[in-house]
C-alpha positions as MATLAB code, in Angstrom:
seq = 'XXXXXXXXXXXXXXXXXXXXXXXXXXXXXXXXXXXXXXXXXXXXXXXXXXXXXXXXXXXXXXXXXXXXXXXXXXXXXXXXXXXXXXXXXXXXXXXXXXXXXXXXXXXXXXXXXXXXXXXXXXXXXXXXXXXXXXXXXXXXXXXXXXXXXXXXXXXXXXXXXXXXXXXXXXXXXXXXXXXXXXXXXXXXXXXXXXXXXXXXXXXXXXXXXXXXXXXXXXXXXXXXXXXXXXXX';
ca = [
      20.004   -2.484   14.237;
      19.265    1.102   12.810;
      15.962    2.914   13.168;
      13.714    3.006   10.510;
      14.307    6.975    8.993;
      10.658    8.941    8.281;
      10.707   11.544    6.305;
       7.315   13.963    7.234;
       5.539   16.042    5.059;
       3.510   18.612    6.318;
       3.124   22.198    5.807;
       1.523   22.514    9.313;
       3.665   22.934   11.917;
       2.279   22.062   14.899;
       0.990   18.636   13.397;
       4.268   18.251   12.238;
       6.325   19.103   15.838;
       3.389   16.576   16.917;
       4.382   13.721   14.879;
       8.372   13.888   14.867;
       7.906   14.064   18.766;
       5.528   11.031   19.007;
       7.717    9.012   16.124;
      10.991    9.938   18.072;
       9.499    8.340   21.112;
       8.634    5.400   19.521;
      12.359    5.055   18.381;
      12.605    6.344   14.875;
      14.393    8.819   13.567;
      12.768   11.683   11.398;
      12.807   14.593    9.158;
      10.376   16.787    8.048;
       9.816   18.994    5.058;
       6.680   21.625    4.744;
       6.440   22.086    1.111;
       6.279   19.379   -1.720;
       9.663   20.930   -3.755;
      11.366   20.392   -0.070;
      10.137   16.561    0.331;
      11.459   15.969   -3.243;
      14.817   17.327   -2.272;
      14.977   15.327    0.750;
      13.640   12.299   -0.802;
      16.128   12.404   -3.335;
      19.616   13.032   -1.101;
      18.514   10.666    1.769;
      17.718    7.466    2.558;
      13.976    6.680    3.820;
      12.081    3.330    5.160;
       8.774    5.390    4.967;
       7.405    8.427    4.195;
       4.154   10.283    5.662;
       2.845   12.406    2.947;
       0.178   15.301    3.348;
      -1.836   15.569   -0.053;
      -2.528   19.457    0.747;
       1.202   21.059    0.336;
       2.070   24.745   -0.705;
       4.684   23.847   -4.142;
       3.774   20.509   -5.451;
       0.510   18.588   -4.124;
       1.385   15.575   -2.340;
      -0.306   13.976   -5.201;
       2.259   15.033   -7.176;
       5.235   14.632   -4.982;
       3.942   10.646   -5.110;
       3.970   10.409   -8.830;
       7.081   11.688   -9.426;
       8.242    9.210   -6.469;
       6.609    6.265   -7.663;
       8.048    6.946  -11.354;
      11.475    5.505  -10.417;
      10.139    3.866   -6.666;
       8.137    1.125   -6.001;
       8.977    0.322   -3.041;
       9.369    3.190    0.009;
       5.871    2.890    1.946;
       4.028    6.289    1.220;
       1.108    6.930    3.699;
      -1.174    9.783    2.735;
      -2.362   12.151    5.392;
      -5.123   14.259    4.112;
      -8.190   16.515    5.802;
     -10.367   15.676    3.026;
     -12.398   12.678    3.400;
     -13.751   11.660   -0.193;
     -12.677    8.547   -1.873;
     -11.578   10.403   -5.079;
      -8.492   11.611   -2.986;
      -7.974    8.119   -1.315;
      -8.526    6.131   -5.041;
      -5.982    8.723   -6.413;
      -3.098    8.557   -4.284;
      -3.714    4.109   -3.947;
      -4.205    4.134   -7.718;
      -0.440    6.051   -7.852;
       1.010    3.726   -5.745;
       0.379    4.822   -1.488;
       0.489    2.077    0.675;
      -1.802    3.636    2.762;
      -3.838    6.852    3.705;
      -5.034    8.265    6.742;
      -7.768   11.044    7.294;
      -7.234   14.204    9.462;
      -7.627   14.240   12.421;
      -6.609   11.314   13.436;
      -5.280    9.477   16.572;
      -1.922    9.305   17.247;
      -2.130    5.279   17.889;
      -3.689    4.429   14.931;
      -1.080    6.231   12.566;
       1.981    4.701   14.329;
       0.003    1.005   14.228;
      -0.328    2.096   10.437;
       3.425    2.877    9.684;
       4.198   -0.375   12.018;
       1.969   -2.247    9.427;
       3.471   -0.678    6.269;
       6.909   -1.098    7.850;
       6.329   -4.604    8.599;
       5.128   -5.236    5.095;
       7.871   -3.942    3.280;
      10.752   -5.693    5.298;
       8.583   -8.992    4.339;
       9.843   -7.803    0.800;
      13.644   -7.979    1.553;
      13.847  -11.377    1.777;
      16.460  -13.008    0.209;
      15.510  -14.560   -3.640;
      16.484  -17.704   -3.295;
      14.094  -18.017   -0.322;
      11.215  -17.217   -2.041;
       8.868  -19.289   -3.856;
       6.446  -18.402   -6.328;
       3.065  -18.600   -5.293;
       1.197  -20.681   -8.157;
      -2.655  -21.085   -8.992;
      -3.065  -22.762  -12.112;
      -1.190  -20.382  -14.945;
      -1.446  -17.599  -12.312;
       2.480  -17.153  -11.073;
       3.626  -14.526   -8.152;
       7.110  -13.760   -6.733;
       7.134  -11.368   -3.488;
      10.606  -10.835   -4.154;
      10.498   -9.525   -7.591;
       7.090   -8.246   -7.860;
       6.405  -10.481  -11.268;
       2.758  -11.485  -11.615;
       2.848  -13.868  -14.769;
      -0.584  -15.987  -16.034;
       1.103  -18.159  -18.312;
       4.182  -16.265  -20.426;
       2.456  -12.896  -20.131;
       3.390  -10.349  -17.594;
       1.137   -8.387  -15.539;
       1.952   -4.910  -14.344;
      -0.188   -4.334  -10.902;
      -0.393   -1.245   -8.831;
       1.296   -2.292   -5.077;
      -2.044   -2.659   -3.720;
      -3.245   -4.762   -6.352;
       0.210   -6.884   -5.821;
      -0.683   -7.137   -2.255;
      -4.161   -8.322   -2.301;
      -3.720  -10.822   -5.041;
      -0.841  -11.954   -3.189;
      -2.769  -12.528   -0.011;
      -6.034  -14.079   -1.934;
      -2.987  -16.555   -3.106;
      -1.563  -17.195   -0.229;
      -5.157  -18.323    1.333;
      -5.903  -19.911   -1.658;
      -9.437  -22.090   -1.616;
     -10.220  -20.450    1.489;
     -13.299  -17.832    1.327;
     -11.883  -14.450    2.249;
     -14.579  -11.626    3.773;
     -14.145   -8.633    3.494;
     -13.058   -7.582    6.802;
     -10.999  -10.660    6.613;
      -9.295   -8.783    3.577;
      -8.744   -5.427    5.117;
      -7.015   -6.800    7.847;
      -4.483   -8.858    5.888;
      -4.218   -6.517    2.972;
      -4.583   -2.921    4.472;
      -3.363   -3.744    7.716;
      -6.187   -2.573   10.110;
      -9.871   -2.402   10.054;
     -11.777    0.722    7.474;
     -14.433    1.182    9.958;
     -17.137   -0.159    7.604;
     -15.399    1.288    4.511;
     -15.515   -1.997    3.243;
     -16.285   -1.482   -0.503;
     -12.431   -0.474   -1.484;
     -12.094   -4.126   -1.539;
     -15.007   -4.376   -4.372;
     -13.073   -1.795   -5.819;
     -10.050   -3.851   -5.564;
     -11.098   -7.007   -6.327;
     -12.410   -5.299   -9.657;
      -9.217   -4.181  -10.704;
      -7.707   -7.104  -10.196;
     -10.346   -9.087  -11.693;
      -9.700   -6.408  -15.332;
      -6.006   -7.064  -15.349;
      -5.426  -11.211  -13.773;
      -9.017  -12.605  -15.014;
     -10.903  -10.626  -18.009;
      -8.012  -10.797  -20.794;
      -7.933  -14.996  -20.194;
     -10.111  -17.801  -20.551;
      -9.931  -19.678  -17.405;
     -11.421  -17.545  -14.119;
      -9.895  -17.480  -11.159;
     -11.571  -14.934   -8.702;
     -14.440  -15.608   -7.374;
     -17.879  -13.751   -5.513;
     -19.271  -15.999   -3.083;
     -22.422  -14.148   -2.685;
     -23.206  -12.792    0.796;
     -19.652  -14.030    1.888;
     -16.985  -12.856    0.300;
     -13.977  -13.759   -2.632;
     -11.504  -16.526   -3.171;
      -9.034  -17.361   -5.547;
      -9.379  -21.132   -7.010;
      -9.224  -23.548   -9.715;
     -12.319  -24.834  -10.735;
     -12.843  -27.679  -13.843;
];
């Protein structure tokens, strides 16, 4: 079986050197670029299970080294690494497609159980079409495999977070979901108490699968948390 290739990007060096030696260990293989033109180039003439993206690069921002990514990519886990700790940065890079994000500094062990998660995720993806079904709630359709999100005939574009939490609200459908209960399936590990991206979530979704139809399906259980249902 090959190892999983990272690509790093980081303009310091020492965090860099710091990361391909503990990813190495672990038993994947790396490269690194400082500078956002660089991680373009590489991203473009390699091949790359996930990359580990710094938002502060000298070039291009690491903002803008994911859009330009994401414009053709949907699918190569991007986990932001970033020494600013404000949720516009975090909402930007998630709204543009990240998989995940990660504040500086940060232990070693919880950024490889991150990529682990994100890696894990995405090879859930690769399954085979023909041994996938579509997850159905009433009009509301999903296919993991494809990434379609259908209520009724009409198709519904949703950010990969979005895909992934309405997928797991599906796949537990009926049952009340908190929201640390949420974080952990969706996200992967546990926000510390930074619970209200899932509000923030749970809102988007609610704007693209619920508001432009009739018939409701996400619900608030107040002082619990949300679930996904038919009701009469």
């Amino acid at each position: 079986m090959d190892k999983p290739r990272i690509l790093i990007v980081e303009d310091e060096e020492k965090i860099s050197r710091v990361l391909e030696l503990e990813l190495t260990y672990e038993g994947y293989e790396t490269g690194k670029a400082f500078d956002g033109l660089d991680a373009l180039t590489l991203y473009r003439e390699q091949e790359w299970d996930l990359i580990l993206l710094d938002i502060m690069l000298p070039g291009l921002s690491g903002i803008e080294v994911l859009r330009r990514i994401r414009t053709g990519d949907t699918e190569t886990p991007v986990i932001l690494l970033t020494a600013k700790d404000s949720v516009e940065d975090k909402v930007s890079g998630l709204d543009l497609g990240a998989n995940d994000y990660i504040t500086k500094p940060f232990q070693i062990e919880e950024l490889l159980a991150r990529v682990r998660v994100a890696l894990r995720m995405n090879a859930q993806k690769s399954v085979p079409a023909d041994e996938v079904d579509w997850l159905q709630i009433a009009d509301l359709k999903l296919n993991e495999m494809t990434h379609e999100v259908f209520r009724g005939d009409t198709l519904i574009e949703l950010t990969p977070r979005e895909f992934d939490l309405l997928a797991y609200l599906m796949k537990n459908a009926t049952h009340v979901l908190n929201r640390d209960q949420l974080l952990n399936g969706v996200w992967g590990y546990d926000y510390y108490g930074d619970t209200n991206v899932v509000d923030v979530y749970i809102r988007y979704l609610r704007n693209k699968v619920d508001k432009p139809f009739e018939k409701k399906l996400i619900h608030t259980i107040r002082g619990v948390g949300y679930v996904i249902k038919e009701t009469p």
